[in-house]
N, C-alpha and C positions, 0 to 999 in steps of 0.2 A: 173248148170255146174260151177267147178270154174272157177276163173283168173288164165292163166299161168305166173308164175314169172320163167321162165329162166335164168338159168345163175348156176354157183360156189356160198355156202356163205363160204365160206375159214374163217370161225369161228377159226380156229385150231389152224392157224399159230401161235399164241403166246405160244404154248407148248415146243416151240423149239425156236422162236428165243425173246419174250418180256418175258419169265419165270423171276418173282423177282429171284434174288440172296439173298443169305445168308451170304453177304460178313462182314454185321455187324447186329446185334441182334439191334430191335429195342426197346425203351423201355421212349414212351413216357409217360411225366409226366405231370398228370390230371391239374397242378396246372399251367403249360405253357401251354395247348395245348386251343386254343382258342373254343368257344363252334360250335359242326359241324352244318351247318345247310343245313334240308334236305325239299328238296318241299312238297308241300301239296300234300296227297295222293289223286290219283284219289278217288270218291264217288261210293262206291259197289251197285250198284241196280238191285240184281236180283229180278226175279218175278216167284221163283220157279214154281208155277201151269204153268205158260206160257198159249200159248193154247192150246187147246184139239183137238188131230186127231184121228178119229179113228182106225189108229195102228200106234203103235210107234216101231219107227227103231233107230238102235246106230247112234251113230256120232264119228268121228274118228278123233283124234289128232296127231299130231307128233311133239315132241322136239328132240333137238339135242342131248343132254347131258342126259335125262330118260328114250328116246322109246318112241312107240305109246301106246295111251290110249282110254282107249274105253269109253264114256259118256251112260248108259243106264237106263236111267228113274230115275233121282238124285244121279244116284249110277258115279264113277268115280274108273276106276283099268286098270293098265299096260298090254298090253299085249305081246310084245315084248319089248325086253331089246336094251338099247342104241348100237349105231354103236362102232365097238373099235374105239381104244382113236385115232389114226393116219387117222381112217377117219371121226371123228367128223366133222360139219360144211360143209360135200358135200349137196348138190342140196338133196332133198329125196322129191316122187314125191306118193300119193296119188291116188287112181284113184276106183273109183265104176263102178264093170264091167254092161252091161243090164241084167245080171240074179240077180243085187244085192251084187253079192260078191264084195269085196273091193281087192285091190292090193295094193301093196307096195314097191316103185323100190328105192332102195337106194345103195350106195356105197358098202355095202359089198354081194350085190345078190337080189333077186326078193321073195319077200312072199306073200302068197295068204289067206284071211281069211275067216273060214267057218261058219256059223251063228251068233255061240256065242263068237267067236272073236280068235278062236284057227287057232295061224299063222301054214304055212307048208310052209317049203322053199322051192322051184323049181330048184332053182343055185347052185354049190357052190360058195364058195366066189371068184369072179372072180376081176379078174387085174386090169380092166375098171369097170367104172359106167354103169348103164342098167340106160337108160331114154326113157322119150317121151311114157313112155307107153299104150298101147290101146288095149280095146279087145271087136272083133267083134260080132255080131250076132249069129254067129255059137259056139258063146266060144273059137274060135284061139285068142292067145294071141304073139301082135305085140309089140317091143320094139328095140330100139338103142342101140344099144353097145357104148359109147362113145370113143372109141378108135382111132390113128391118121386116119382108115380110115373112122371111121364113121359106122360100119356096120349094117345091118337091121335082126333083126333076127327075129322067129316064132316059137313058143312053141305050141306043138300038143296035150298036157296032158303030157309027157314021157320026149322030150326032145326040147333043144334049136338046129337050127338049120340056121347060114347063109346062105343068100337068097342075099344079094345086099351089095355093099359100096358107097360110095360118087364117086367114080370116073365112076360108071353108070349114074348116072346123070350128063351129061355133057351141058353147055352152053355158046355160045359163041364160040365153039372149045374147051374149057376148063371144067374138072370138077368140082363139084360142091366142096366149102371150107367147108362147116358143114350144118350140117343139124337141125332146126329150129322149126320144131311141127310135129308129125305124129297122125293121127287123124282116126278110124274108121268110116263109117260111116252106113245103114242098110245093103246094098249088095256092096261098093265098100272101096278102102285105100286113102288116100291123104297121099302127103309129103311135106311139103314144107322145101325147102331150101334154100343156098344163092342168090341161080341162079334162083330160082322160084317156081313152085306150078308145083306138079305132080298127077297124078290119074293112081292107077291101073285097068287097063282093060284086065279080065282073067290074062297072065303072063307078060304082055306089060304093061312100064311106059308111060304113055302120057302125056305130057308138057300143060299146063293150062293157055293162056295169057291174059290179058287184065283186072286185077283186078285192084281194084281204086284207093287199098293206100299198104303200105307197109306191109309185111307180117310177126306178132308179134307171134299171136296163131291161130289155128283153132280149130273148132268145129261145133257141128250140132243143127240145132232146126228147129223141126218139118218138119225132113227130107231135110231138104237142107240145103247144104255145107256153112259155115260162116267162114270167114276173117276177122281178128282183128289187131289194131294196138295201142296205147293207145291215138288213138285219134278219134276213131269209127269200125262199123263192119259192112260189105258186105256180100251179098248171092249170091249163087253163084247155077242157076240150066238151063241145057239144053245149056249152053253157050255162058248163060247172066250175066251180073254182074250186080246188083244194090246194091245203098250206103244204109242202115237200117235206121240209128244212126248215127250223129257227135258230136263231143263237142270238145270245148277246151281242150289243152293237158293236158292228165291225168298224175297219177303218175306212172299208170298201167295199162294192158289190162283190161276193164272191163269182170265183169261175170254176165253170163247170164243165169236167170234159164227157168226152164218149163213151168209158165206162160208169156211168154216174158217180163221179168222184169231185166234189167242191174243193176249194183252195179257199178259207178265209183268213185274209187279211187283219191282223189288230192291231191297232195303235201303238203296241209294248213291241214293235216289229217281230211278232210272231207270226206262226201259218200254222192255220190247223188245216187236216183232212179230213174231210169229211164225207159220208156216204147221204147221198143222195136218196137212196129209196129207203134207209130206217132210221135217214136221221141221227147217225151217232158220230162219233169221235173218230177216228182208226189211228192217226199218229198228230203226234205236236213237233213244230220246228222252231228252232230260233233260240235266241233271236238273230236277224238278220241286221249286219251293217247297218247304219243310216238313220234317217229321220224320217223315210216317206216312201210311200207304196207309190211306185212310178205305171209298171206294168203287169197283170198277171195272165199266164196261158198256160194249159196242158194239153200235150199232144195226147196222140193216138196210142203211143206208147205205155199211158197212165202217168209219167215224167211233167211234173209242174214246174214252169219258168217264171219267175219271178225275177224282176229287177226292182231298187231300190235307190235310192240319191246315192249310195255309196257303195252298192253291190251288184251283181249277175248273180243266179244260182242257179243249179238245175236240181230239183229233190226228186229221189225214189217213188215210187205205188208205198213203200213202207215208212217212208219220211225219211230216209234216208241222203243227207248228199253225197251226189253224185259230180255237181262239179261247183266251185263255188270262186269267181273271178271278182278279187276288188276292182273298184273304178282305175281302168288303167293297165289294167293288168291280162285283157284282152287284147290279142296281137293285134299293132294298128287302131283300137279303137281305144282312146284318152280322154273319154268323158261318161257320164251315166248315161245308163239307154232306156228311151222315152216309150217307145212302142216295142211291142212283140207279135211276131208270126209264125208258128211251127207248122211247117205243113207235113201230114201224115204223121209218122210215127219218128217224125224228124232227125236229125245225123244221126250215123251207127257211133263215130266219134266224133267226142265232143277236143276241142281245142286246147292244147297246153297253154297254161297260165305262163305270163311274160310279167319281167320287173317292170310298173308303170314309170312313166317319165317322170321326172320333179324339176323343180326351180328354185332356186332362194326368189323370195319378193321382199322388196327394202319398201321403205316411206318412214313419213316423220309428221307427226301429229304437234300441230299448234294451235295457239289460239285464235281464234277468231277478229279479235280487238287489235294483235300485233301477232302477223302473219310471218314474224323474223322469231317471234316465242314459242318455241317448244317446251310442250307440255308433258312432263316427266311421268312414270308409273302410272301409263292410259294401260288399258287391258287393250289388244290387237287379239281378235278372232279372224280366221279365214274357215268358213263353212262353206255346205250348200246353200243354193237358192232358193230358199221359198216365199215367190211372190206375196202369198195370201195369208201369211202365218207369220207369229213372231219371229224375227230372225234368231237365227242359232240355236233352236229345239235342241233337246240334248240326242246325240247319234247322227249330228249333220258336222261338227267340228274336226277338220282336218290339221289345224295348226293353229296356237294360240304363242303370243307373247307379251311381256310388260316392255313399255317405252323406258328408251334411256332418258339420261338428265337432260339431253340437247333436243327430245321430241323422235327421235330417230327410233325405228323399230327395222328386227330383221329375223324372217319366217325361214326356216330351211327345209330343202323336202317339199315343198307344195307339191299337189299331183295339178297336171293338164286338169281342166275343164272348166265350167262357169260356175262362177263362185262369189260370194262375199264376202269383203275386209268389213267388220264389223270392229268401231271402236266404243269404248266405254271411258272416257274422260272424266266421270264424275262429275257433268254439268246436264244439264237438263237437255240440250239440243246440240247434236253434231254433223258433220258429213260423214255418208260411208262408202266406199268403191264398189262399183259391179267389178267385176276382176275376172275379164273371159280371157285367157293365156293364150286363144287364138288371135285377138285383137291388140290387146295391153300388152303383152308379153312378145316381140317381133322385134328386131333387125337387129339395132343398137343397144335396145332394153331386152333383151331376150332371156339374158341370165348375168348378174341378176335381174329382176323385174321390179323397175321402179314406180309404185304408185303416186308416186307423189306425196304433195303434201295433204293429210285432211285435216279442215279446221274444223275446233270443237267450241264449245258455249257460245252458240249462234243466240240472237236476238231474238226473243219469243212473237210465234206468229202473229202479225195484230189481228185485233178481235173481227 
């Protein structure tokens, strides 16, 4: 089962409001621009054979910027095509129904995939995002509309049809603000929301109290209901609650597979494993690439996947890696991967690591006041993206350089994906570039990759 990461990644926003301008051609000169210099690549160790099950199932990827991809026994290929460009960067939410088939809820509608990976849409492209996806025992397939009221809807084969909004669940006197995980389970639905944990019984919601800690995710293992928070997880059966699992706070909800084995995620990009039924330790991994826990899963196999702003990995039942692909370094796929799906005991082999693509990207930092002055020894970061978070965490930085005397800077090596030019001027307000090498980086600009100019010591907000 994986980890639920909820929320927006608002990837987008710079298409509209940090896009470089072309208000001056840059054109630095090799003989000013001081030499870039970029970190040490993470160390590629896959172990192609991996282990042996006896049947191998796909594994399923999702990036923002290429679509999902299918992993099937070394082989790697697309099988739906990217979100448009205005919904790039929404939430896109992976799920492995109990027949096996995989789902796929993202921003522009709901698809469902049948053996060999051939998507069929359900939606069409609707308004709102469809999250929280779940589908039951019987094959009805439950999912949220994310719209201001929240709605719960249900897919019969045919059609999508609302059933409830948030203001049915009321608490307090008051209705519920959004709604937080919806989870099938063998014969019953759970919701949890801001207001609390609900259960359906026949066409009646019933209110759920007395859980131990705050409500992150749910899910189920081996038939009874679990509570997660990203600092442990609870069971929940007959109208008892007990505590599983604690630890110190993670970075994220842990995930839990089949043989009761946790993956927790920490901030210092570590994983630990953890057993489920005594609550201890069994291995520690890491650290991992990066600055950010993108996705966690483990399959059937006991094998936890993990992806990261700057990694894929696949670890052992003993913490062991077993295959470890930087950004890029996945045949065909040139950016971080956002969602995961393993279904069953997922590929017998796992895919040989490839050299990722790079680019030089050029630009030239000037002032604000006199957009013809180039501002000398600016710091130039290119990272990953984090919307929600200080830019350039330490473990997101791909490539850093200082400006020449004429404002001109020059990155060698970038890899493909979405990313930030982060400048440091030494004035209090600057411009900085989104920098997706699918957008920016094309025809005439391709290589090098010209940002353009960004101006620094901007004029303070008015009050």
């Amino acid at each position: 089962m994986k980890a639920r990461f909820p929320g927006l990644l608002l990837l987008g926003w710079g298409l509209f409001a940090c896009q470089p301008t072309s208000r001056l051609p840059s054109d630095p000169s090799p003989a000013e621009t001081p030499e870039a210099r970029a970190p040490t690549p993470v160390a590629v160790e896959p172990v192609p054979s991996g282990p042996v099950h006896s049947e191998s199932a796909p594994a399923y990827l999702w990036t923002h910027d290429l679509g999902l991809f299918r992993i099937d026994d070394g082989g790697v290929r697309r099988v739906i095509e990217p979100l448009n460009q205005i919904h790039r960067g929404h939430h896109s939410q992976l799920v492995v129904a109990p027949d096996g088939k995989v789902w796929l809820a993202k921003r522009d509608g709901v698809f469902v995939l049948d053996d060999d990976g051939t998507p069929e849409r359900l939606t069409d492209e609707p308004f709102y995002a469809y999250d929280d996806l779940t589908v039951d025992a019987a094959g009805r397939t439950w999912a949220i509309l994310a719209s201001p009221m929240w709605s719960m809807e249900r897919f019969n084969g045919e059609n999508w049809t609302s059933l409830w909004t948030r203001l049915d669940f009321e608490h307090d006197g008051g209705p519920s603000a959004w709604f937080i995980d919806l989870q099938a389970g063998p014969d019953d639905l759970w919701l949890a929301t801001n207001a609390g944990l609900w259960e359906l019984r026949g066409d009646d919601w019933q209110p759920i109290t007395g859980c131990p800690r705050p409500i992150e995710a749910l899910s189920f293992h081996r038939g009874e209901l679990l509570a997660g928070d990203s600092e442990g997880w609870s069971a929940y059966d007959t109208k008892t609650w007990r505590t599983l699992a604690t630890w110190p706070k993670a970075a994220r909800v842990a995930a839990i597979g089949e043989q009761g084995t946790l993956a927790v995620p920490r901030s210092t990009m570590e994983l630990e494993l953890r057993s489920l039924e005594n609550d201890t330790v069994t291995a520690g991994i890491g650290p991992l690439a990066g600055s950010e826990w993108r996705d966690l899963d483990i399959d059937a196999a006991g094998r936890t996947w993990a992806a990261t702003d700057r990694e894929l990995a696949v670890i052992g039942p003993d913490g062991s890696f077993l295959a470890r692909w930087p950004t890029g370094s996945l045949p065909a796929i040139d950016e971080a991967i956002e969602a995961i799906a393993v279904v069953g005991a997922g590929p017998t082999q796992l895919p040989q690591a490839t050299p990722g693509r790079t680019r030089v990207v050029v630009g030239r930092v000037v002032d604000h006041g006199d957009l013809r002055k180039g501002l000398a020894k600016a710091r130039v970061t290119v990272c990953s993206v984090h919307p929600f978070r200080e830019p350039c965490p330490p473990g997101s930085i791909v490539a850093e350089t200082t400006s020449a005397r004429d404002g001109s800077f020059r990155l060698e090596d970038v890899p493909d994906g979405s990313l930030e030019v982060i400048v440091d001027a030494g004035c209090s307000r600057g411009e900085s570039a989104w920098l997706s090498t699918y957008s920016v980086c094309t025809g005439v600009n391709a290589n090098p990759c010209d940002v353009g100019p960004l101006a620094q010591c901007l004029p303070p907000d008015p009050p």
